[in-house]
C-alpha positions as CSV (number, residue, x, y, z in Angstrom):
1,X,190.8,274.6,64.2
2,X,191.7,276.2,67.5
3,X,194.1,279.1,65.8
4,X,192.9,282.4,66.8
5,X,192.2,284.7,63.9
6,X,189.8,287.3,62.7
7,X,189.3,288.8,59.0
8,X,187.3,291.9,58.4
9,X,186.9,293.1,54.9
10,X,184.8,295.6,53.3
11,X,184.0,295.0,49.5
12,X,182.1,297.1,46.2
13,X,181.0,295.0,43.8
14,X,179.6,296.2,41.1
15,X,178.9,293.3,38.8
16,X,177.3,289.5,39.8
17,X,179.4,287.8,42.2
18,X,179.0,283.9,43.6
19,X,180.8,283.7,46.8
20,X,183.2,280.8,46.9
21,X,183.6,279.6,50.9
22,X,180.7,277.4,51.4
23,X,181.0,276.1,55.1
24,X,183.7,277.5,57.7
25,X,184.4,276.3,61.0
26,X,184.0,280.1,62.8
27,X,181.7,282.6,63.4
28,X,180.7,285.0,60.2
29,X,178.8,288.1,60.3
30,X,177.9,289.8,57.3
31,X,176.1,292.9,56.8
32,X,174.9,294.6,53.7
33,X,175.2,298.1,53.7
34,X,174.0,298.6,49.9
35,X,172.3,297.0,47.1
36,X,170.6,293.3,47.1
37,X,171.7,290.0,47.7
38,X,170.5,286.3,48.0
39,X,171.6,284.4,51.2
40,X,170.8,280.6,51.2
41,X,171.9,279.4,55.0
42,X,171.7,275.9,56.5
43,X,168.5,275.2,54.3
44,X,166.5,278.0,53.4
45,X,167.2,280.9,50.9
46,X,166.7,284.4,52.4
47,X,166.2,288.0,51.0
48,X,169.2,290.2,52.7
49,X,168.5,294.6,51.9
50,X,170.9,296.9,53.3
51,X,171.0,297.8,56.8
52,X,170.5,293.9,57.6
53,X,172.9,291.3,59.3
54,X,173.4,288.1,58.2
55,X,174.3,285.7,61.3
56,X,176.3,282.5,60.6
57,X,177.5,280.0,63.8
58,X,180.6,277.5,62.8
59,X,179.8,274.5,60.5
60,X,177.0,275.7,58.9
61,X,176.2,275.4,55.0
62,X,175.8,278.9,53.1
63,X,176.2,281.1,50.2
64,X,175.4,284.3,49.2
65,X,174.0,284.9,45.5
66,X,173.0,287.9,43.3
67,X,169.1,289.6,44.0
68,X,167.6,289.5,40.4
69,X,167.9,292.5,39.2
70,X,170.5,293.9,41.7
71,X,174.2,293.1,40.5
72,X,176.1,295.1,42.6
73,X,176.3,295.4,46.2
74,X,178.6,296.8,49.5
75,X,179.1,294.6,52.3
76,X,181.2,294.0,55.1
77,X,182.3,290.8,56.2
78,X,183.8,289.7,60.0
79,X,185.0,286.0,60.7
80,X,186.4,284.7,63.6
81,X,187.3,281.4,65.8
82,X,185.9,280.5,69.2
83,X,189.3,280.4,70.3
84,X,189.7,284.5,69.0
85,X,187.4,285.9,71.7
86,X,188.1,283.4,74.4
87,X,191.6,284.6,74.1
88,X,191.8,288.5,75.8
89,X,187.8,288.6,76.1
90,X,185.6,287.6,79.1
91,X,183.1,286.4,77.2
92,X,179.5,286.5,78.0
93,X,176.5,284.5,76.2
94,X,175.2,287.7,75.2
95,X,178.5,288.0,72.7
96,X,177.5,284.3,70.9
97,X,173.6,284.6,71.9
98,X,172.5,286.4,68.6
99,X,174.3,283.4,66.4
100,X,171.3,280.9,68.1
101,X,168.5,282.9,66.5
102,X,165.9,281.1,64.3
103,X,166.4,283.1,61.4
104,X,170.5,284.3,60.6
105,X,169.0,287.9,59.2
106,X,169.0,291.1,62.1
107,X,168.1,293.9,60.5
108,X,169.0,297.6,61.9
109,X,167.0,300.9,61.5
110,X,167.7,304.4,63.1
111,X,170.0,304.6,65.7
112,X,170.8,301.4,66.0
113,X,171.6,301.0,62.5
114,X,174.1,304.3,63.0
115,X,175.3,302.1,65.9
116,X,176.5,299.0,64.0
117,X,177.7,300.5,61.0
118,X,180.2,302.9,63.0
119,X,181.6,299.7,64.8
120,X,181.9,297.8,61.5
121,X,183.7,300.5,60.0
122,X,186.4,301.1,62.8
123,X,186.9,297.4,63.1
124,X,187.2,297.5,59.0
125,X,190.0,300.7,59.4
126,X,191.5,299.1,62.7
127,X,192.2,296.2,60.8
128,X,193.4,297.3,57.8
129,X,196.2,299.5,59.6
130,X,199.3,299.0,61.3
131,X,199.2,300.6,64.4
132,X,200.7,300.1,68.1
133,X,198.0,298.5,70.2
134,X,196.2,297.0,67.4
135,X,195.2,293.7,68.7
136,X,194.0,295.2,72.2
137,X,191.7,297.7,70.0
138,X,190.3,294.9,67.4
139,X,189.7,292.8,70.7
140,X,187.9,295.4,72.6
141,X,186.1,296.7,69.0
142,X,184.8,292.9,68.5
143,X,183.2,292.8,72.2
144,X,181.7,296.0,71.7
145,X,180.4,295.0,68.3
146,X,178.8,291.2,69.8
147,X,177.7,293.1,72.9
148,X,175.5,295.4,70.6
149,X,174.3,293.0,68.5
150,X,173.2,291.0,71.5
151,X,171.7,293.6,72.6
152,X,169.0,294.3,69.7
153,X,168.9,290.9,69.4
154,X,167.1,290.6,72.7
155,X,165.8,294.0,72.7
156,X,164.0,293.4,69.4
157,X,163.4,290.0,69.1
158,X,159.9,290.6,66.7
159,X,162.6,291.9,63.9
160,X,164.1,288.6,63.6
161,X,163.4,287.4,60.1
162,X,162.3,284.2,59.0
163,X,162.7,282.7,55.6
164,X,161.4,284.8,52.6
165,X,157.5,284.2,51.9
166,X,158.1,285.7,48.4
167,X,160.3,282.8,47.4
168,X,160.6,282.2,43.7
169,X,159.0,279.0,42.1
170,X,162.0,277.8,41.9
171,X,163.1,277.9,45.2
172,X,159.9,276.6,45.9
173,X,160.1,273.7,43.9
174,X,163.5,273.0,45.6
175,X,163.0,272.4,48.9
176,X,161.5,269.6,49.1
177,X,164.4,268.2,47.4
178,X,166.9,270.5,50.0
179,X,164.5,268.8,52.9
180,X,165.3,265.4,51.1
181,X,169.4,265.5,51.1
182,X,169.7,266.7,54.6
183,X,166.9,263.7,56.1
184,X,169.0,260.7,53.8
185,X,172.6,261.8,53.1
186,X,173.9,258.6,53.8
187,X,171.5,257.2,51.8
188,X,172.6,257.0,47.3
189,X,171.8,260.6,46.3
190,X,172.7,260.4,42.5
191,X,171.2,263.1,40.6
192,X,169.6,261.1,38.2
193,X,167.9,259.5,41.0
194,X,166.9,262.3,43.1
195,X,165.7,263.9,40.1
196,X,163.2,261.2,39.0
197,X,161.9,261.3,42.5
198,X,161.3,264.7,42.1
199,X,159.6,264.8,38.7
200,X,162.3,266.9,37.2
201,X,164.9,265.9,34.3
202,X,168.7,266.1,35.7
203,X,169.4,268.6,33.6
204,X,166.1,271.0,35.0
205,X,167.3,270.4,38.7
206,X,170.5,270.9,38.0
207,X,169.9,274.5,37.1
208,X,167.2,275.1,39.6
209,X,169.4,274.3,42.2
210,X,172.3,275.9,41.5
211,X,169.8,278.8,40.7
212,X,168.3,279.0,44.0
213,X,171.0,277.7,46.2
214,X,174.7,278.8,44.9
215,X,175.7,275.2,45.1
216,X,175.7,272.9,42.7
217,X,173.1,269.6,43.5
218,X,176.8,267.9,44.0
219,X,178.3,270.2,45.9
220,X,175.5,270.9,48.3
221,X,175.0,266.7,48.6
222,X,178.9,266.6,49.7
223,X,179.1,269.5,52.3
224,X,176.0,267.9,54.0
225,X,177.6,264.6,53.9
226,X,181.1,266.1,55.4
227,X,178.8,267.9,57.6
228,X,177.1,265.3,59.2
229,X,180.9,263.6,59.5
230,X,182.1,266.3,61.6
231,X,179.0,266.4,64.1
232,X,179.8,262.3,64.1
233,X,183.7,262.8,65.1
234,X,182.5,265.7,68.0
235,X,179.7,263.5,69.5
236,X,180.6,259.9,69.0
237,X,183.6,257.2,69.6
238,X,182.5,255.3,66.4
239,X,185.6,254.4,63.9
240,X,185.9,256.5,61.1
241,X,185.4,254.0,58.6
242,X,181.8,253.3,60.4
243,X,181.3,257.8,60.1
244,X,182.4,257.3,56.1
245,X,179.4,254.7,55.7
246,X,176.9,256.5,57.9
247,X,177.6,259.7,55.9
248,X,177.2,258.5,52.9
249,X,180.7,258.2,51.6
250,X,181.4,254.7,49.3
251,X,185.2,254.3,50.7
252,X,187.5,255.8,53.1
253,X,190.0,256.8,51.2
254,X,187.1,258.6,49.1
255,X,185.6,259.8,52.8
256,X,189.0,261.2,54.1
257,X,190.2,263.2,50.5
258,X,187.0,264.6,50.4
259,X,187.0,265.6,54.4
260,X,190.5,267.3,54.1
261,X,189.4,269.0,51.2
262,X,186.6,270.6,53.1
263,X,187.9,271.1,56.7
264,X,191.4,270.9,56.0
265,X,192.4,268.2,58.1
266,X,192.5,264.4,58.3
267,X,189.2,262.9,60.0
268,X,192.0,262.1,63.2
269,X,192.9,265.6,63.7
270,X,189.2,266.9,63.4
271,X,188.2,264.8,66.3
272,X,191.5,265.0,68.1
273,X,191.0,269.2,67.9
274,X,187.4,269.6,68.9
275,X,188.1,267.6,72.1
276,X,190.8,269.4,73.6
């Protein structure tokens, strides 16, 4: 939790791709720089195009999926701790500020766009290389690159993008049922249930929501529940056991297993780290 570490990686893909890490506990900045892509964050689904940043604070649900129509795609992808740029940074709310926007998507134009793509790819060589003075240069390259995008951010806060308007039917159709989950998670959420409510069959919302979302209607119902955990073990004193039930977990032992699955830790430790 409070390791420092930052990953950069620059990927081609050139076929569909369903991105596996669903909710991490740092900062993630992705930015397309060709092709199409589907970004569902928190709970809405957006439409990311080239030249556009996707923003994404700690311990927040999201998944990338294919654009119809668009298989392949470019992108470049930058996680890091809280603990990275505290350590050899002075940090500065306009280094975080961006993260707090209403929408996650920034997108870049012109000079600007020449601007962020020229950090992103020394920060994508600099890390990829073994050079003396490395960490210094990845340091002072990450500042640069949260100073800049703090910088449009405030500069051009009108290009801030909310959710799509052209949402499929489908997605349409789905967020009531998104809006649903995250109001009652500790409430019984079976799919059958949740279905009838809904006026679809299982085995239709089943497929609409993995179709809009990435997640499965499982999937998504558990990281919301372990989601709402975690903001429980930051903010309150009350015993696990009484987080388990509030979150919508049937046991503790089911509560904990599922909780180190997600966040890689016991329940204990979570609370334990996020206090020091």
């Amino acid at each position: 939790m409070n390791e420092q570490y930052l990953f950069v990686e620059r990927i081609k893909r050139s076929h569909p791709f369903a991105m596996s890490n669903q909710m991490e506990d740092s900062y993630e900045m992705y930015y397309l720089l060709s092709g199409g892509r589907r970004y569902f964050v928190r709970d809405q689904t957006y439409t990311v195009e080239p030249g556009t940043l996707v923003l994404i604070p700690p311990g927040v649900i999201h998944r990338t999926i294919d654009a119809p129509g668009v298989p392949g795609h470019e992108r470049i992808l930058v996680q890091f701790s809280n603990s990275y740029i505290d350590h050899g940074m002075h940090v500065m709310p306009l280094h975080l500020e961006a993260f707090n926007m209403p929408s996650p998507l920034l997108p870049f134009t012109g000079e600007e766009k020449l601007q962020i793509e020229r950090l992103l790819h020394q920060l994508c060589e600099e890390f990829s290389a073994n050079r003396s003075g490395r960490e210094p240069m990845l340091q002072a390259l990450m500042s640069q690159l949260l100073l800049s995008v703090g910088r449009a951010m405030r500069q051009n806060s009108s290009r801030n993008v909310l959710p799509d308007s052209a949402s499929s039917p489908s997605e349409e159709r789905i967020q009531p049922v998104i809006d649903h989950i995250l109001a009652h998670c500790a409430e019984p959420l079976g799919l059958e249930e949740t279905a009838a409510m809904f006026y679809f069959s299982p085995a239709h919302l089943s497929r609409l929501f993995r179709r809009s979302t990435g997640f499965t209607y499982s999937e998504f119902v558990q990281l919301v529940r372990i989601r709402n955990a975690q903001e429980l073990l930051r903010t309150t004193d009350r015993k696990v056991l009484e987080i388990a039930e509030s979150s919508g977990f049937g046991n503790l032992s089911h509560f904990q297993h599922m909780f180190r699955k997600h966040v890689g830790m016991t329940p204990l430790k979570y609370r334990k780290e996020v206090r020091i």
